[in-house]
N, C-alpha and C positions, 0 to 999 in steps of 0.2 A: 257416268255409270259407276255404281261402285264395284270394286276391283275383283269382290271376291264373284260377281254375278258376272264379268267379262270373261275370268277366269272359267266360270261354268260352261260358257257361250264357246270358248274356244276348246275346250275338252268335250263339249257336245257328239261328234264325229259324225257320218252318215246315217248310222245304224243305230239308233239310240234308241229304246227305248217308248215307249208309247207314255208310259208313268211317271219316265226321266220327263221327255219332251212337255208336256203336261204340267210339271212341276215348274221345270223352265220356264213357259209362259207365265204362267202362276207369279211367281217369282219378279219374272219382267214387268207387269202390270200394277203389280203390289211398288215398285220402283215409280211407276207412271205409268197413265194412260197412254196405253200405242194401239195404232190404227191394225187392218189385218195386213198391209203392204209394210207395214216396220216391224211387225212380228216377223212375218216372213223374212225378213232382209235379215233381221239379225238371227234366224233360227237356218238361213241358207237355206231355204225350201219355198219350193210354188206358194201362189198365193192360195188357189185350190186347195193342197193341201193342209196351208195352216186353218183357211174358216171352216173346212167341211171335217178336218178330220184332228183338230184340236181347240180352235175356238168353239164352237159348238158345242161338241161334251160339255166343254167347261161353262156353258152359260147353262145348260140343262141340269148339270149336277149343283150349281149356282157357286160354284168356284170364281166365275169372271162376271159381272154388268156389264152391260151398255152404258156409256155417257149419257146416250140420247135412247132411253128406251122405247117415248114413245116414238119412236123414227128410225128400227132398224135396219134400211137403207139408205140411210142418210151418210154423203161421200164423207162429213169430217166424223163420222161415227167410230168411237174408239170403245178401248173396252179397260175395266182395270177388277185386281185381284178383289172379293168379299171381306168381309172382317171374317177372323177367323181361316180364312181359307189355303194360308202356307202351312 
């Protein structure tokens, strides 16, 4: 992971932000594709929280895709940043 995006992850804190947090994913997925269970781990938050109330936005605003759009239920279904979209 490059340093300055671990550096973000760890000054993230509790209470961050909805636009910080958002950016963050943004950011993490623009890095690589990751699942909602390694969003969550690396943003310290439920896994509820990360798909209902930041994955989401961000594939409605078309900030983030699906790997596998036709399939999104599918367990290895990741998600990663748009062009354009940091």
């Amino acid at each position: 992971m490059p340093e300055a995006l671990a550096d973000a992850l760890v000054n993230l804190g509790k209470r961050a932000s909805r636009p910080d947090m958002e950016n963050l994913v943004v950011r993490l997925c623009a890095w690589r594709a990751l699942n909602a269970d390694q969003l969550a781990t690396y943003l310290q938050r439920t896994r509820k929280h990360t798909l209902d109330g930041l994955i989401t936005p961000l594939l409605r605003s078309g900030r983030l895709a699906m790997t596998l759009p036709d399939q999104p239920n599918h367990p290895q279904q990741t998600y990663r940043a748009t062009e354009g979209a940091e």
